[in-house]
C-alpha positions as CSV (number, residue, x, y, z in Angstrom):
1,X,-22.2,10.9,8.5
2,X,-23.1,11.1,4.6
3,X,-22.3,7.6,2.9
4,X,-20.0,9.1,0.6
5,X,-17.6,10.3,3.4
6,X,-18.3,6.6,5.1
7,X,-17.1,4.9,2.2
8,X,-14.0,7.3,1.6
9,X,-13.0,7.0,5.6
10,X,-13.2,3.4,4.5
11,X,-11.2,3.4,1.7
12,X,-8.3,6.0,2.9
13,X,-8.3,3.6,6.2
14,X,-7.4,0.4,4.0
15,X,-3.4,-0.5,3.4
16,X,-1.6,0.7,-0.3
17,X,-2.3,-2.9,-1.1
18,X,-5.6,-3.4,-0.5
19,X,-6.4,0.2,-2.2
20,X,-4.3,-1.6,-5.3
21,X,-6.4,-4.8,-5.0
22,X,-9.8,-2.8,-4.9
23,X,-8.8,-0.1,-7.6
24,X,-8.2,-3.2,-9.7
25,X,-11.1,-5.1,-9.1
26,X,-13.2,-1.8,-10.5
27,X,-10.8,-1.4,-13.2
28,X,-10.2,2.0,-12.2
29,X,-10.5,4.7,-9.0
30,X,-12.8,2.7,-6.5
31,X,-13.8,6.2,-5.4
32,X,-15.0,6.7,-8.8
33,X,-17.9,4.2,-8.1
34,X,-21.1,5.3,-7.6
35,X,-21.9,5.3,-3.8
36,X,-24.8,2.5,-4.7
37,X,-21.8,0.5,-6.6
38,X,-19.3,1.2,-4.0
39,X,-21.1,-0.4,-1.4
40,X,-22.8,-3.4,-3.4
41,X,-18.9,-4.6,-4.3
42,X,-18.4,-4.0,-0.5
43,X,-20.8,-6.9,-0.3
44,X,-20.3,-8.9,-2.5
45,X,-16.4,-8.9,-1.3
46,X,-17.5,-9.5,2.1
47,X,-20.1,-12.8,0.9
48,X,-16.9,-14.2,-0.9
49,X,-14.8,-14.2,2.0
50,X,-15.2,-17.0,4.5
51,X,-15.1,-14.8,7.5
52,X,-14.4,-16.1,11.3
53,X,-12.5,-19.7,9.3
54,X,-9.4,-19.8,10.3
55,X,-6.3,-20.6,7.6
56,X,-4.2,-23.1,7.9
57,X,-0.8,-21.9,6.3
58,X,1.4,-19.1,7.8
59,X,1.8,-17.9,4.0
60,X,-2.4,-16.3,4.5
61,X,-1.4,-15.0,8.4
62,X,-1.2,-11.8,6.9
63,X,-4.1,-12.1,4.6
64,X,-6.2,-12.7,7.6
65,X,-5.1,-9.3,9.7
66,X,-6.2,-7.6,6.7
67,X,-9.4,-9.3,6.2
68,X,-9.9,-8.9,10.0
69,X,-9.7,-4.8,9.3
70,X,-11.9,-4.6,6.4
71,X,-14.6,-6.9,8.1
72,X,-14.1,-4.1,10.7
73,X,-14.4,-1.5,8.8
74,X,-17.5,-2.8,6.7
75,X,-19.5,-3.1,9.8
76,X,-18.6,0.8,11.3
């Protein structure tokens, strides 16, 4: 699969919020990145999360299911 369709699957797979939260974070269309940009902010969103720790609050429950799903999706 070409990366560009990879990283659209990826985005068109994410939840209206988390499209809002990435289109913000690029200050614009994330699939207006190049595909070299696109996946380096993929990384550096992944490094910044502490992936596998567990919250403590029922307020970030939800947070974590979506973290879950984009970890997920990062890796296919």
């Amino acid at each position: 699969m070409e990366d560009w369709l990879v990283l659209q699957n990826f985005y068109e797979g994410l939840t209206t919020i988390s499209m809002e939260h990435l289109n913000a974070t690029v200050g614009g269309a994330f699939l207006s990145l190049t595909i070299e940009n696109a996946t380096t902010l993929i990384k550096k969103i992944v490094a910044n999360q502490c992936w596998g720790k567990g919250r403590e609050t029922q307020d970030n429950m939800y947070s974590m299911k979506e973290t879950g799903l984009l970890a997920t999706k990062v890796d296919l």
